[in-house]
C-alpha positions as CSV (number, residue, x, y, z in Angstrom):
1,X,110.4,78.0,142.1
2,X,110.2,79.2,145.8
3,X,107.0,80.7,147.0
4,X,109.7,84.1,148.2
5,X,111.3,85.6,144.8
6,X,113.2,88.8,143.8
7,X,111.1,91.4,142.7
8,X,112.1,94.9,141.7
9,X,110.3,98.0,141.5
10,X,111.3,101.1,139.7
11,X,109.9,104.2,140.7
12,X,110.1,107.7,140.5
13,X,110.2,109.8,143.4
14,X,107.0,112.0,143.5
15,X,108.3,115.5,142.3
16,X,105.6,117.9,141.1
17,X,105.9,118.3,137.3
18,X,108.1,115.4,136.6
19,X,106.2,112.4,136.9
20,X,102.7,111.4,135.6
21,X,103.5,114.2,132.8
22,X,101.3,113.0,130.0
23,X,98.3,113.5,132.5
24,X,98.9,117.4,133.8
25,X,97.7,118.4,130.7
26,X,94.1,116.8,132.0
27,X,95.0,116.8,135.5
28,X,97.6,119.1,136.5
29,X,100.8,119.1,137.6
30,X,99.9,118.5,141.3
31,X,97.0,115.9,140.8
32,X,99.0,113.7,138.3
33,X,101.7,113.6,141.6
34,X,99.0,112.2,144.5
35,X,97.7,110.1,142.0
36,X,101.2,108.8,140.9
37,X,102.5,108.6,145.0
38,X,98.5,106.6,145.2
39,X,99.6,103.9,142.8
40,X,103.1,103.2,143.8
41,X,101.6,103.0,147.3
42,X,99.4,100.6,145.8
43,X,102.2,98.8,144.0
44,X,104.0,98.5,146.6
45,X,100.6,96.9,148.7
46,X,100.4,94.2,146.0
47,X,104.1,93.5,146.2
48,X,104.6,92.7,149.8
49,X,101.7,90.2,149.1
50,X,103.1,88.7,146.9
51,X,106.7,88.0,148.4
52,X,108.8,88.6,151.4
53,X,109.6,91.8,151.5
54,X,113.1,90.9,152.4
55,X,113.1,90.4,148.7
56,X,112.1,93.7,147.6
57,X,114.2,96.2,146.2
58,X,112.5,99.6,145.3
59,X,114.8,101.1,142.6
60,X,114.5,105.1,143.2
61,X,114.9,107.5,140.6
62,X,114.7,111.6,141.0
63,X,115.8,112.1,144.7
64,X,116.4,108.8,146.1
65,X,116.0,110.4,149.4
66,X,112.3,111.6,149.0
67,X,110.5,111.5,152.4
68,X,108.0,108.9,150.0
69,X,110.9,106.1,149.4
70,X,111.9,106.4,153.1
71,X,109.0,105.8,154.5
72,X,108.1,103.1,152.3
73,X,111.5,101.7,153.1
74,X,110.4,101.5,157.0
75,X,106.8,101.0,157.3
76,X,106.9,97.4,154.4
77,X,110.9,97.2,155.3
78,X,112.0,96.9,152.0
79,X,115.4,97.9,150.1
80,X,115.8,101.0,148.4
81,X,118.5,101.4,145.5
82,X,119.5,104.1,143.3
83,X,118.3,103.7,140.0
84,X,121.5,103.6,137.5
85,X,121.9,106.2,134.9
86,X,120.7,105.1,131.0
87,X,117.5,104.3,129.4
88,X,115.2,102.1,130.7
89,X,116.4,99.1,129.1
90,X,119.7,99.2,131.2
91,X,117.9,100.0,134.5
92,X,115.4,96.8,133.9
93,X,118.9,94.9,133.1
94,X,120.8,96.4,136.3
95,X,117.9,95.4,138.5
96,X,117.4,92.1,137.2
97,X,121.3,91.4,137.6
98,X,121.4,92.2,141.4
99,X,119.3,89.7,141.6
100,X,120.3,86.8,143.7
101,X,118.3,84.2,141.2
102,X,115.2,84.2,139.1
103,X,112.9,87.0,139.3
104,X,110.5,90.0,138.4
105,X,111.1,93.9,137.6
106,X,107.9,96.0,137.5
107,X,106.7,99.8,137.4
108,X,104.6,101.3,139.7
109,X,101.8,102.5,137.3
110,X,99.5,99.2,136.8
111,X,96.9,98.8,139.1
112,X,95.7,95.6,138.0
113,X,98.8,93.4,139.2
114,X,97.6,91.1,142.4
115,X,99.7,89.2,144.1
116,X,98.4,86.4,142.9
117,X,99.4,87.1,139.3
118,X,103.2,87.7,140.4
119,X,103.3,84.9,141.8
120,X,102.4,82.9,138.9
121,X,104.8,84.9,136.6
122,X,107.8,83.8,138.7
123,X,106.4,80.1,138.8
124,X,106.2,80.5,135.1
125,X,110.4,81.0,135.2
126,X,110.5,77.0,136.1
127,X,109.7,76.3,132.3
128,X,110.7,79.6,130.2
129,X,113.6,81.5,130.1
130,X,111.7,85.0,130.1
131,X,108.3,86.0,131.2
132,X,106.2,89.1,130.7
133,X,103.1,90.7,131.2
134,X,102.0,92.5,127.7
135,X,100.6,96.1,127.8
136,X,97.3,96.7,125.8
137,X,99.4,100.3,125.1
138,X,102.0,97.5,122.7
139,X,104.3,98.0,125.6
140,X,104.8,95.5,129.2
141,X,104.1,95.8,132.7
142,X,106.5,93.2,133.9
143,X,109.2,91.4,132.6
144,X,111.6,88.5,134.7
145,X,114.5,86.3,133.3
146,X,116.0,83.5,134.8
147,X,119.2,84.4,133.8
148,X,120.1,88.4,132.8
149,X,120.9,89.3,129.4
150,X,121.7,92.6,128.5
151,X,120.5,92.1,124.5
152,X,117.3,91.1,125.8
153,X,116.8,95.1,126.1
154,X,119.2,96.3,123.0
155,X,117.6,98.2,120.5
156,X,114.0,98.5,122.0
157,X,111.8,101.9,121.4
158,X,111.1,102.5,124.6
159,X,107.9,104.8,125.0
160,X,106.1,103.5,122.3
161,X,103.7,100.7,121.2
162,X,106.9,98.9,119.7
163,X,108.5,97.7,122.6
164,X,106.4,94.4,123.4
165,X,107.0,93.5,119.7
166,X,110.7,94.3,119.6
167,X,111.6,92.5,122.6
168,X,109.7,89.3,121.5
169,X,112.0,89.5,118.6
170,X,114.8,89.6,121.1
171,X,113.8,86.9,123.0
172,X,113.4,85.0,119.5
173,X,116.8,85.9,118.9
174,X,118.0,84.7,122.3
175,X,116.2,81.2,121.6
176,X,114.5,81.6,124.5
177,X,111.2,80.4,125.8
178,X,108.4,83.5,126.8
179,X,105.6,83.1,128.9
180,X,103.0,85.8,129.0
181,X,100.4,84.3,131.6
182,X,98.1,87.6,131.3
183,X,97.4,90.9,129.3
184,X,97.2,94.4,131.3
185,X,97.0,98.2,131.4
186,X,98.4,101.0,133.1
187,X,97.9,104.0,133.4
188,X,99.3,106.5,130.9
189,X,96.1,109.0,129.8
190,X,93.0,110.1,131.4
191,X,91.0,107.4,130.5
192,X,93.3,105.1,132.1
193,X,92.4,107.2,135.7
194,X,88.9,107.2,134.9
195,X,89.2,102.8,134.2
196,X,91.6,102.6,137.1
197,X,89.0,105.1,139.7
198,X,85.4,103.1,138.0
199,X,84.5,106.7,136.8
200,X,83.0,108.0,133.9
């Protein structure tokens, strides 16, 4: 695998009330926005690290003009793309089927991805046909095929601690080979801000 890959992110824009909305009840509505604008800027940090950014595509959903998306569009000069309708199955799907080849779809809530570790999750693509990154929460922070395939994400809960289960079953069903080179978290509740910030 090249050293450049595909990678997609899909994002939210940062709208007050509608994003981060299982932390307003500890944080409020306008705290759980900086702090959801602070990781995707983070996000998108670790991605341009990782690979040109000629091969970014941030996938925007809300208002895919949001001041946010545009500027993050100029200052890493990345591509911005709306976000299709349908659950998240079918936007992971869409995104990994503009791809060019191989690659990687994240979100922008898991401050523990380096560059470093998306790297190796696309050089894991040489020998299996899927790869992920499991959430401790049952769910994944990352998932890339080498070739799309829209059953991959058919039937999965998404939301809940099912979904890294049920989509290992998928892949089971595909025959295909996984690779899952680490375990991570992101960050859902308040003591995922308090892991993510070092604070008690």
């Amino acid at each position: 695998m090249s050293a450049e890959f595909p990678l997609a992110i899909l994002a939210k824009a940062p709208l007050v009330g509608q994003v981060k909305t299982r932390l307003i009840p500890a944080l409020g509505a306008e705290r759980a926005t900086r702090l959801h604008e602070r990781l995707l800027h983070q996000t998108l940090a670790t991605a341009v690290a990782a690979t040109s950014a000629q091969r970014i595509t941030l996938w925007t959903a809300l208002d895919h003009a949001h001041p946010l998306f545009l500027e993050l569009a100029r200052d890493c000069g990345i591509a911005l793309r709306a976000q299709p309708e349908g659950d998240l199955g079918r936007r992971m799907h869409h995104a990994l089927a503009a791809m060019p080849g191989p690659g990687l779809v994240i979100g922008s809530d898991c401050p523990v991805l380096t560059a470093e570790l998306l790297r190796r999750c696309h050089a894991a693509l040489a020998k299996a046909d899927t790869v992920c990154l499991p959430a401790e929460d049952g769910g994944y922070a990352l998932i890339g095929v080498r070739s799309p395939e829209a059953r991959l994400f058919a039937g999965i809960d998404w939301g809940t601690e099912h979904v890294m289960a049920q989509t290992q079953q998928r892949i089971i069903e595909l025959g295909w080979r996984l690779a899952c080179p680490a375990t991570v978290w992101d960050v859902d509740r308040a003591e995922d801000v308090a892991r993510w910030l070092g604070v008690d």
